[in-house]
C-alpha positions as CSV (number, residue, x, y, z in Angstrom):
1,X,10.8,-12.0,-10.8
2,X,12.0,-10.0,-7.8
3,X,9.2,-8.4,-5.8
4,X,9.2,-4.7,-5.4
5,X,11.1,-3.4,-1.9
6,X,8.7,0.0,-3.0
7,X,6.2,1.4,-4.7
8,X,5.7,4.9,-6.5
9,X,2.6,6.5,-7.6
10,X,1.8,9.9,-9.4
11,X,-0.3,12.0,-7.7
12,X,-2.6,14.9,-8.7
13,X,-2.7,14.0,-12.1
14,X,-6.2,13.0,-12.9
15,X,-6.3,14.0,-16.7
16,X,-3.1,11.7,-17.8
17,X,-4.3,8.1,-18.8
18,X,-3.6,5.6,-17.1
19,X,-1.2,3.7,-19.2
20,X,0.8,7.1,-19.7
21,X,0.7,7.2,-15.8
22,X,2.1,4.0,-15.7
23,X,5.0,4.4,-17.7
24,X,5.6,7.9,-15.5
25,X,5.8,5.6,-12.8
26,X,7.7,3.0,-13.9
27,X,10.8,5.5,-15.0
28,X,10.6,7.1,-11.9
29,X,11.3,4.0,-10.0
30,X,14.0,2.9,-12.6
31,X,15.8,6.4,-11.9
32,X,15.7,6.3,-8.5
33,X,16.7,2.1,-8.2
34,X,19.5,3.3,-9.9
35,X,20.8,5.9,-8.3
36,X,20.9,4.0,-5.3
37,X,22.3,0.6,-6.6
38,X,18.7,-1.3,-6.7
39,X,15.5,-1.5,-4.9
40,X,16.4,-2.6,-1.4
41,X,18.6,0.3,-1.5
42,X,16.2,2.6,-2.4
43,X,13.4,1.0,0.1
44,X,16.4,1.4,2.9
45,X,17.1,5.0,2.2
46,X,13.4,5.8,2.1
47,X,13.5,4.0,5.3
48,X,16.0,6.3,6.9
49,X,14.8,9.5,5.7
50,X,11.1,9.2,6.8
51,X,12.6,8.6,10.3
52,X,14.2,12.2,10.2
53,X,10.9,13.4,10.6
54,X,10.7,12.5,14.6
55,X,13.8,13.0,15.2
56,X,15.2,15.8,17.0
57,X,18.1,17.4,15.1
58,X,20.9,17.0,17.9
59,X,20.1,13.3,17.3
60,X,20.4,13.0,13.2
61,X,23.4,11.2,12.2
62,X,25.6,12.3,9.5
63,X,25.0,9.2,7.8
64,X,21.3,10.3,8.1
65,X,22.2,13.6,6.5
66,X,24.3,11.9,3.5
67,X,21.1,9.7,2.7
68,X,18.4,13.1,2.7
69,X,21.0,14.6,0.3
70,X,21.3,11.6,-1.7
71,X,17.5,11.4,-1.8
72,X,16.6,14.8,-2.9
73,X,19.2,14.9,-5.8
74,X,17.6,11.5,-6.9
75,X,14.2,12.1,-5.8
76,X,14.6,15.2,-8.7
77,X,16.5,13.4,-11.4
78,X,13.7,10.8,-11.0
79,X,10.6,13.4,-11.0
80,X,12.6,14.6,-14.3
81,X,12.7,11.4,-15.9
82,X,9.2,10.0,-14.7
83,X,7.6,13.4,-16.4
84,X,9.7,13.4,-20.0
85,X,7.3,13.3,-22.7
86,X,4.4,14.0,-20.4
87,X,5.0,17.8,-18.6
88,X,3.7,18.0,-15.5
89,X,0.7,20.3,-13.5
90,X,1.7,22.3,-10.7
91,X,0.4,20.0,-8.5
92,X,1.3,16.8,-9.5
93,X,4.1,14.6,-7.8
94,X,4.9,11.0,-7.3
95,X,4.6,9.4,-3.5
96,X,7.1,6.4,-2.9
97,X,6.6,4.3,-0.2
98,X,7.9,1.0,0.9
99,X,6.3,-2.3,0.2
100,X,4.0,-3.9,2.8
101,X,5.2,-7.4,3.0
């Protein structure tokens, strides 16, 4: 089995159970691994967009700005997906990060 290049978790949803959250979890990922082409792509993308944050603008690359887009518009068809069946509070929202190795 291939280990996970990134992990997601939903947030500020204390009420859902835990297996529910789970599956939440597990279709976000799945959305977002695909619309990126897999999990290192994802993990890579996430890579470059938490380096916008310190940078200056003059210095962010177009290829930079291609990958945020890319991101958000998958970043939302994922939230979509992760919270069918489920809804969703105000609040809540799913944190990826990348995988400590």
């Amino acid at each position: 089995m291939q280990e996970a290049t990134f992990t997601v978790s939903l947030c500020d949803y204390p009420e859902l159970p835990e297996d529910k959250r789970q599956q939440a979890e597990a279709r976000y990922a799945r959305v977002l691994a695909r619309q990126f082409g897999g999990p290192e792509q994802v993990s890579e993308a996430l890579h470059i967009v938490q380096g916008l944050e310190d940078t200056p603008p003059e210095e962010i690359t177009e290829e930079a700005k291609l990958t945020f887009s890319r991101w958000m518009k998958a970043a939302r068809a994922a939230a979509e997906a992760g919270l069918q069946g489920i809804g969703g509070t105000e609040s809540c929202f799913f944190d990826v990060r990348r995988a400590a190795y």
